[in-house]
Each structure stands twice: as C-alpha cells, then as structure tokens.
N, C-alpha and C positions, 0 to 999 in steps of 0.2 A: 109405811109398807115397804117391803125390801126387796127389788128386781133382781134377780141373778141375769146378768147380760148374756145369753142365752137365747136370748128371744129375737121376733122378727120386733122390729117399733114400726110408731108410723106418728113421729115426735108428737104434735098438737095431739092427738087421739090419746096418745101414750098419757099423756101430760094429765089431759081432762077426764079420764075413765079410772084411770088407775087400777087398770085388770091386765091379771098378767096373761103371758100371748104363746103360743107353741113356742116348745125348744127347739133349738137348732144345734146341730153336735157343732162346738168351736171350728173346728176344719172342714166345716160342707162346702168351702172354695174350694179345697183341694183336688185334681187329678187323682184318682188311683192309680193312673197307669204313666206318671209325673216320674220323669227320670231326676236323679240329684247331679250335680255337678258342669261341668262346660262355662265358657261363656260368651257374652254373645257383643256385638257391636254394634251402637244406635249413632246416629249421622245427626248435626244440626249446622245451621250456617252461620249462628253466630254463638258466640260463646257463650258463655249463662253469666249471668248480673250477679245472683249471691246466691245459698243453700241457707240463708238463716229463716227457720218459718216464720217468723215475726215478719218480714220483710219481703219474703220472694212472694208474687202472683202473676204468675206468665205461664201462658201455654207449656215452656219450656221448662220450666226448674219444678212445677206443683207436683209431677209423678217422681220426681228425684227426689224432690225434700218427703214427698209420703213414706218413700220406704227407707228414710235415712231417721226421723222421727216419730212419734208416736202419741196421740193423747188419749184423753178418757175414752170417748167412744171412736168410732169408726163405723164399715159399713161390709157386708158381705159383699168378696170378688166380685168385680162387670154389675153391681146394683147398686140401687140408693136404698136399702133393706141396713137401717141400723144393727149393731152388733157391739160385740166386746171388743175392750180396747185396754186402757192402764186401767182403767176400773173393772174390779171384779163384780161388785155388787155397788144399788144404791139405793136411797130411802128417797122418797118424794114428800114432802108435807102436805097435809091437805088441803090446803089454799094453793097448791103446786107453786110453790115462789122459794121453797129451801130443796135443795139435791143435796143429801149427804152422800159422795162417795168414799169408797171402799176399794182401796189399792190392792192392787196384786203385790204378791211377796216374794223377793226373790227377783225383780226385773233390774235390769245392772245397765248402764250407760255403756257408750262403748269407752270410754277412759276404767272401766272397774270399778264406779262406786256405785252402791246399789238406792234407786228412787226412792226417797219419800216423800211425802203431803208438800213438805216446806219448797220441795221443787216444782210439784202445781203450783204453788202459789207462790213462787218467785216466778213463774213462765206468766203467769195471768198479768200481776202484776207490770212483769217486762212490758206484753206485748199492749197494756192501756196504757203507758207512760208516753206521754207526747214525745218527748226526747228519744223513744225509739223508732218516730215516723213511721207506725205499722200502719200500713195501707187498710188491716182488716181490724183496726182496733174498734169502730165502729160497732161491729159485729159483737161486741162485748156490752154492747149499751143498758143492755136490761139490767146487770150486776149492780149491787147494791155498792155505791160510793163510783161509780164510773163517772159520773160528771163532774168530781170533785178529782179525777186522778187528771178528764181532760182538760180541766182548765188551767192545773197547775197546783193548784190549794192543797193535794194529797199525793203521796209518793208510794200508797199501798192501797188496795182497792178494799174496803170495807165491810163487804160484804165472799170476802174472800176468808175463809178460818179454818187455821189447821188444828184439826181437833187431838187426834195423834199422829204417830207416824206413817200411819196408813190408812187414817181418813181424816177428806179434807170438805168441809161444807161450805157450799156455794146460797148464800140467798139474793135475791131477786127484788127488784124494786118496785115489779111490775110482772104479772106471767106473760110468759116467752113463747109463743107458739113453735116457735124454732130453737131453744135454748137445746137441746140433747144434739142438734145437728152444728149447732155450735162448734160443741163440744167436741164435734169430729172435725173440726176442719184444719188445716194444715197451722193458721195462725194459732191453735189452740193447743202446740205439740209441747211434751214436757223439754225445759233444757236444763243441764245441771248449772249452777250460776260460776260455780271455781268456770269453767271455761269456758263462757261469757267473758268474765275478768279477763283471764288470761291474754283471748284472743282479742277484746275490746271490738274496734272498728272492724275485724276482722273475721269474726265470728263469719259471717257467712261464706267464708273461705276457707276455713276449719270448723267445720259443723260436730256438733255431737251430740247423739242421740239415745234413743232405744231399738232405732231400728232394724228391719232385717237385713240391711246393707250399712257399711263405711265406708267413709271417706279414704280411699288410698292411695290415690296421689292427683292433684290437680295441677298442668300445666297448662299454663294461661293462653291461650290461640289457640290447643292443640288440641288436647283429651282431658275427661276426666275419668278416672280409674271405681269401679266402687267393688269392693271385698264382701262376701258374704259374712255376716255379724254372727260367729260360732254361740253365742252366749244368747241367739234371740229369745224370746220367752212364748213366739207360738211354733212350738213342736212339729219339725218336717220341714218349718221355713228356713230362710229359703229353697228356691231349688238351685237357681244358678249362683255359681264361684263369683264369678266375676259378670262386671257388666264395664262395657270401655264405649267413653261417649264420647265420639269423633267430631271434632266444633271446626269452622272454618271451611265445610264442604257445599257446595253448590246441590241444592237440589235434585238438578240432573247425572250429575257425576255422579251422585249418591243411588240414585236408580240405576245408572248404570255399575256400579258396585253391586249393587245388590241381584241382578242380573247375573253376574260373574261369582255368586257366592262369596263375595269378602263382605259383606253388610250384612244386616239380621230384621233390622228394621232405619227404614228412615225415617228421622223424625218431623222433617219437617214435609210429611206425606206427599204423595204424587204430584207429583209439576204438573198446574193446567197442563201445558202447552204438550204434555205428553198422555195425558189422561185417554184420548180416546185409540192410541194407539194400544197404549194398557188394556183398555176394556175391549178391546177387538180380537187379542190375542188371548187364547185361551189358558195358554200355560202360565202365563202373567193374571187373567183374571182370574184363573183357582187361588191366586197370593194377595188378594186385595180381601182387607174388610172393610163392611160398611157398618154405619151404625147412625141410630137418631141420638139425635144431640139438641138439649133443652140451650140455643144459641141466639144471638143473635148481631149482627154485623153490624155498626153505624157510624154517623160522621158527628163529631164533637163542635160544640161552637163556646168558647170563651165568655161566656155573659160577663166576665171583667174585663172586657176587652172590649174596644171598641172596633166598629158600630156593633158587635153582637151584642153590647146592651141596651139595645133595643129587640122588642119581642117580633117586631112586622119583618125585621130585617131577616130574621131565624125563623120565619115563616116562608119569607121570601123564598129563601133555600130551601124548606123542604117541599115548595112548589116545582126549587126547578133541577131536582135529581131525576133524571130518567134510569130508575130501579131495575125494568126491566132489560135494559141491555146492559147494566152491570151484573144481571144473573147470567146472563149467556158468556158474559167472559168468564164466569166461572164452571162452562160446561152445563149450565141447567143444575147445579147441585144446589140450587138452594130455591126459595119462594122468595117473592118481594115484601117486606115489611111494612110495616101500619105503625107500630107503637111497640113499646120499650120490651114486653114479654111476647116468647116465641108460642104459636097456636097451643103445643100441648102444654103449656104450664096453666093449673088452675089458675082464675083470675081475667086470661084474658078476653077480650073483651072485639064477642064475634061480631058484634054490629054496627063497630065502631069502622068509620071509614079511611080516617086520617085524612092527608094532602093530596089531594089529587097532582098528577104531571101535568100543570100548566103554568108553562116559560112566559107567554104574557100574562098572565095573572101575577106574577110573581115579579117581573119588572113593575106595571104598576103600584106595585105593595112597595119597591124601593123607593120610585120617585116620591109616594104618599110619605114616607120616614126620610125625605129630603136627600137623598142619593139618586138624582133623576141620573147618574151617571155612571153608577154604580162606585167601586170601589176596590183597593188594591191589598192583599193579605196572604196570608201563608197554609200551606196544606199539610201537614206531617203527615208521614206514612213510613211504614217499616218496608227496606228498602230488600222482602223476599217477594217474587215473585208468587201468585198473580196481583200482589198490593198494589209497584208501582203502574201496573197496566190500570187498575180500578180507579188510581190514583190520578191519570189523564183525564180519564172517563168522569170522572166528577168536576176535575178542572173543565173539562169542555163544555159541560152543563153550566157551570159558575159562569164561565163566558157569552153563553149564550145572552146571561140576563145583565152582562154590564161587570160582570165580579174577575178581577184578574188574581187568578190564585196562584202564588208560585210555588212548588213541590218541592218536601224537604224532605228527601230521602233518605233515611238513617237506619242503622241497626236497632234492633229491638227496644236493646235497653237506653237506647238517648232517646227514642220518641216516647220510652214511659216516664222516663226521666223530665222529657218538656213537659206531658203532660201534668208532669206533680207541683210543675211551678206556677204562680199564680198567674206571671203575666208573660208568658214566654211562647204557646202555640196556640194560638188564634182558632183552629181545625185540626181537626186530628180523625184520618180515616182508622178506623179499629182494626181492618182487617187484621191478623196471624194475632190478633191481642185480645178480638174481641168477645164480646162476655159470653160462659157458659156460665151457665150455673151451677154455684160451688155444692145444695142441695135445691130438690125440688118443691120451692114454695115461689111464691112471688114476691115474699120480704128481698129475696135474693138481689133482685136486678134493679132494685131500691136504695138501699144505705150506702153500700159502698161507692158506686156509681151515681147514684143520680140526687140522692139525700145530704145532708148537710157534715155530716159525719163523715163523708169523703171528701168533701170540699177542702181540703188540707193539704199544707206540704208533705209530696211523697206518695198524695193518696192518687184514687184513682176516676175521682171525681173531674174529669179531664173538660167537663164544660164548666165547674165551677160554681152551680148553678144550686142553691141554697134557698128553698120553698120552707119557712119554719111550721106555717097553716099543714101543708102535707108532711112535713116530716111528724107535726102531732097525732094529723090523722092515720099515717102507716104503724104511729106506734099503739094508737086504737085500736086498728086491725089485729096485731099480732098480739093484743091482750085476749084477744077471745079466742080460749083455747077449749071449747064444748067443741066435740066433734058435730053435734044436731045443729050447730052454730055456724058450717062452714060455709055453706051459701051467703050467707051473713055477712062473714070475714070475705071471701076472694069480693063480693059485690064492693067492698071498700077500698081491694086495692085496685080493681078493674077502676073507681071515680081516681082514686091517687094519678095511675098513668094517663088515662083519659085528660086530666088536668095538666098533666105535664105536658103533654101534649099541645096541649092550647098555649104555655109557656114556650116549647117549643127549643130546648135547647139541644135538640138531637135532632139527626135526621136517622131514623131506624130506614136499612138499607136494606136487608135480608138475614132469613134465618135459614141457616144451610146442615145441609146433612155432613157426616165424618165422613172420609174415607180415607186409607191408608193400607198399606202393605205392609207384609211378614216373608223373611225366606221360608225358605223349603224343609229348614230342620227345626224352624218352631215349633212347638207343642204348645197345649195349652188352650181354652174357650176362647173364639174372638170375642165374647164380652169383654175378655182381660187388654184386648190389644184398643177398645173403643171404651173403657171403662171410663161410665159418666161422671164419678169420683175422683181415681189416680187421673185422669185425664193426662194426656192422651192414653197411659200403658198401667198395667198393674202389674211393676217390674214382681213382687214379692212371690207372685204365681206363676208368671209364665217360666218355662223350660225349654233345654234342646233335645232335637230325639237321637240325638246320634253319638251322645254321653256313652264310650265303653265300658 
C-alpha cells in the first residue's frame, strides 16, 4: 500500500493499521502573515563540537544540524505529528518489516548535485559503521544486517537497497514500533558522500546538506554564519536570510544583549540567577516562552568503574541526593524524579516509588559493600550555570554519606567527550545535556542512553551500563506494533525501567519544564521557539517582523 506523506502518522498505529490518515497541505507550519528576509542573532557560551548528523547530539547543534539537513521523514512545526520529508511517497509490506521509499525529484544538495537513493543509502550505511562513532547508530538496530555492520563483519547494511534512483527499500529484521520516527531524526539526515571524502575528519565543520540553511562561514570561538539555501525544495522556506550564532557569550551578557535589542534569541535560555527578576517584570515576561518538554535531568555512575560496580554503592547514591532542594535551585521549574521516563511519556510507571531521601540508609548500604568510609571520585558537569551550582549541591549530599566528589567543570563538549570514554568520568551530572526526547515513545530514553547499543565509544551511554536480558526485552516491546496492543507494549517498558532502577546506574534527579526568550521583532508560533523536535528552535519557520 502506498502513503502519500501528507498525512498526520502516529508511527506504531501507522505501522499496524495501515490506513491512511487526513491530509495535511505540505505548509500548514507556515505563517501567513510570515515576512521573508532579515536576520537574526542567537547567543551560546560555548562553541558547537560538529554539524555533522551522524555525530552531533547536544542541546546545542540538534536545531543547527535540522535545518542545515534533511531525511526521509520529519515532523510538522512545534509537534511530534510526522510529515513529509526526502520521501515523497512509500509502500509498507504487510508484515510492516519492508518501507519502500520514493524520493522527491529535483532536491539538490547545497554543493548542486542533485539526491538520489544511493545517497540514503550511503548516509544509512555511514551513520551504522562503527568507525563513524555515531552516538545514534543504535537507533538503526532493527535494519536488516545492523548487527553484522556493528560488529565489524559488513561495511554496507543489508537490509538497505537501492531499487532505482529514487526509491530506496529499507527491510527490517524485526517490526519497529518507532522505525518511521527513526527515519526523522537528525542521525538519519541524507549527506552526499564526494563531501564526506572531501572534508573527511572534518566534515562536521563543512556540513552539507539539503537543507533550508548553509553553512557560511564558521569562525572558531566566535560565530557561526548560516545563509538561506535558495534552491530549498519546501516552497516559501526559509523566511530568514541569515541566521549569526554568536558562541563565547556569558548567559547574562546575553540577556543583557537581548534587553538592548542587539540579540534575537538566547540560547542558552534565562540565567537562574536572573529568572525571577524576568518573570516579575512585565515587559520582559511578554518575551519569555514556556513550554512542556518530555525531559529529564540525572546523575551518571560508571558501572566500569570502580566502586560503581557495585549495585548497593549506586543505590547508595540514589539514597543520598536531596532532589528537592536541587529543584529550588532551579526556581521550582522542574518536579523531582523517580526513574528514567518523565510523567507524560507513555510507559511510565505511576506507582512506582523509587529511593527514597535517606542519608543514613544509604551510609549503611556503603559500609554493607565494604566502604564503611566511603570513598574519593570525580563529578563532571558542564561548566554553564545553574550546572556548576547543582553540581555543589550533589557534591554536598555525596559528603554527607562519606563520598568526597571532586568537580570537573568543563565545556559542553569535553564532559560529552568524557562521557563517551569507557574509563574516564566516574559521574556525570546531565544538566544543559540532559535527555529530551528525540520522539515520543519510551524506546527513546532506552537504547541510546541506558541500552547496550550506547554503551560505546563516543556514545552517550555515559553510565556504561549494559543489561543484555533488558536490552532483549525492550526489543520485545517495540516488536508489538498493534495499536489494541499498546497497554501491552508501555506495560514492558514501564518492567524495563522499573528493573533498571533496581540496577541503579542513574540517579534521575528531575524533569523540568523549557523556558526561554525571543526579542521584540520575532514572529512566528512560540511552538517554533520550544519545539520538542528542532529542539530548542525551529530556525526554518521563525521570522523578523520588521523585514522592510
């Protein structure tokens, strides 16, 4: 059967029914009243790591690389509502385990050559190759021949085939409750391979895409420049010329910039320490958006490290975090956490209670694992604020029960960088890194993070912490793609985290709401400025309104 991408999805439903769903006119993101041209200036305090999709997942680079690349599907502006994307059309099998897609024609990179099949399937390819250290290559596991690309044994994925120039058929080893959301995510974006070659190690500092923006000029501490992509292939896109992303600025400065109209947006949103000043003044709170965000905040423990490999020790710990007074550093913007998924994601699991706060319970549980005296180790945290303040706040709890934590405060990309190595950060607070959800199911906060398929160099598997019993049972879960079946599925992965849980290799700390600001000549939906996909911004839609 043959979908015109048109439609609203809702992947598993999509997958198991195989009925087709209301059309949606291609540009229902759009503004009507969307001016074209101007541009505008976003603020961040440390530079960006790379632009290659294979490789970027940070707060920071994932709404840069959405609109500098493009894959099969995608999602309609400020939702998780799949939508059209390099595919125009596609056939599902009835055993939902074969996707033939059907390319658009006529979509041109920005170097001028124009897409076909063979470059899905060199990007696919790319991004399961071990040798590319993709943090999300995981996320590909269902493809037929993925085990054989991650071990080494294959250098093209198997289940990857280019039928002709503009359809390329994907089968499945297994059905995919998530496989079409896959399909949208940043790791899954087409790249032409001449430059790959070209740029080699470098690629993610000469990006190229399909997207509604390029790469125009990136100097290193300073800015990075992006050009409106004349040749895009969705019609009206962009609005904004240029977009200039100012790195190297202090959070505060950056408010205060934006205050004085030379900033548009900052990115690395409202400084605690000025947040109720913001929401006190009105002129300043009409420029704040807020937004729910499927989040959640936690502290990493090394289980190849010692003593975290032991399980009483990583229990220990999630005895003696006092949760609630790391919300209040953060202004009340968040709730305290229990386990791995935030309240609104199917799956989680309401009656579950977790660790309770008790500092002598949790001494006890040391001395029982032979540390009656605790022990000496390291904290990593990203060194933007309110991080290294959470970062105290954890160390002084670590004290309370014997544990002397010493804080390694670094830029972004060196605490993602420790956490990809095996034996290198001991703890790692999440804050400004930690996980949203890329779409909304509960596979999410699983494979990448907490499953064995992260557990790798580069990944983002930051406790290291590899269950193969639950990695078989989450891939249970996502085989059961009947929509009548879904009580079924979340019921599996609600026992997955619950079990993790009792392993213990996180301490989930809180799940917090967005907030952030826009100046005064923004246009646009705040969906686009809180959008739970481009996350944090959906540069391709927003505009300025004062474009003559």
């Amino acid at each position: 059967m043959k979908y015109l991408l048109k439609s609203s999805v809702a992947g598993a439903a999509l997958i198991a029914s195989l009925l087709a769903v209301p059309a949606l006119a291609q540009d229902a993101g759009m503004d009507p009243n969307a001016k074209n041209g101007g541009g505008i200036v976003v603020t961040y305090k440390d530079d960006v790591a790379t632009l290659d999709p294979a490789i970027g997942y940070d707060w920071q680079n994932w709404s840069m690389i959405k609109s500098l690349f493009d894959g099969l599907m995608d999602y309609e502006p400020g939702t998780t509502t799949l939508r059209p994307g390099l595919a125009e059309s596609y056939d599902i099998s009835d055993d939902g385990k074969t996707f033939t897609f059907h390319l658009r024609k006529g979509v041109k990179f920005h170097n001028g050559r124009e897409m076909t099949a063979d470059d899905v399937k060199y990007s696919l390819d790319r991004v399961t190759n071990p040798e590319t250290q993709s943090p999300g290559a995981g996320f590909f596991g269902s493809i037929k021949g993925y085990d054989a690309m991650a071990d080494g044994s294959a250098k093209s994925l198997e289940g990857v085939t280019v039928v002709d120039p503009s359809t390329v058929k994907i089968e499945l080893s297994r059905p995919d409750a998530t496989f079409l959301h896959v399909m949208a995510l940043n790791f899954a974006s087409v790249v032409p391979q001449e430059a790959v070659d070209e740029a080699g190690a470098d690629f993610g500092k000469k990006p190229v895409g399909t997207g509604a923006f390029k790469l125009a000029d990136w100097t290193l501490g300073q800015k990075l420049v992006f050009e409106r992509n004349p040749d895009y292939w969705r019609e009206g896109l962009p609005h904004l010329d240029t977009i200039t992303f100012e790195v190297g600025q202090e959070p505060i400065v950056a408010l205060l910039r934006l205050q004085n109209g030379e900033v548009d947006v900052p990115g690395d949103g409202i400084p605690p320490a000025k947040f109720q000043e913001v929401m006190s003044d009105p002129e300043q709170k009409a420029r704040v958006v807020e937004g729910g965000q499927l989040h959640t905040g936690y502290i990493t423990m090394n289980v190849e490290m010692e003593p975290f490999d032991k399980k009483e020790v990583r229990q220990a710990v999630n005895m003696a975090i006092n949760k609630d007074r790391i919300v209040q550093i953060i202004n009340n913007r968040a709730v305290p956490a229990n386990q791995p998924l935030p309240p609104s994601m199917p799956g989680y699991s309401k009656d579950y209670e977790g660790y309770a706060f008790d500092q002598a319970k949790a001494k006890e549980m040391l001395a029982e694992a032979g540390l009656p005296d605790g022990f000496e180790t390291e904290l990593y945290v990203m060194n933007t604020d309110p991080n290294p303040r959470i970062a105290q706040a954890i160390q002084q709890d670590l004290a309370s029960i014997g544990i002397k934590a010493s804080i390694q405060s670094l830029a972004q990309a060196n605490v993602i960088a420790a956490g990809g190595e095996k034996d290198q950060a001991p703890m790692i607070w999440s804050g400004g890194m930690a996980w949203i959800a890329d779409f909304p199911d509960p596979s999410n906060f699983y494979g990448p993070i907490l499953g064995c398929a992260g557990a790798v160099q580069g990944g983002w598997n930051w406790s290291w912490y590899c269950n193969e019993d639950l990695d078989a049972k989450a891939t249970e879960a996502d085989s059961i793609v009947d929509p009548d079946k879904a009580d079924e599925r979340y019921k599996l992965w609600s026992e997955v985290y619950e079990a993790v849980m009792e392993d213990a290799p996180w301490v989930p700390v809180f799940n917090e709401q967005r907030f952030t600001m826009k100046s005064a000549r923004m246009g646009g939906a705040d969906a686009l400025y809180v959008d739970p996909v481009s996350i944090p911004i959906n540069y391709d839609y927003v505009y300025v309104t004062d474009v003559q």
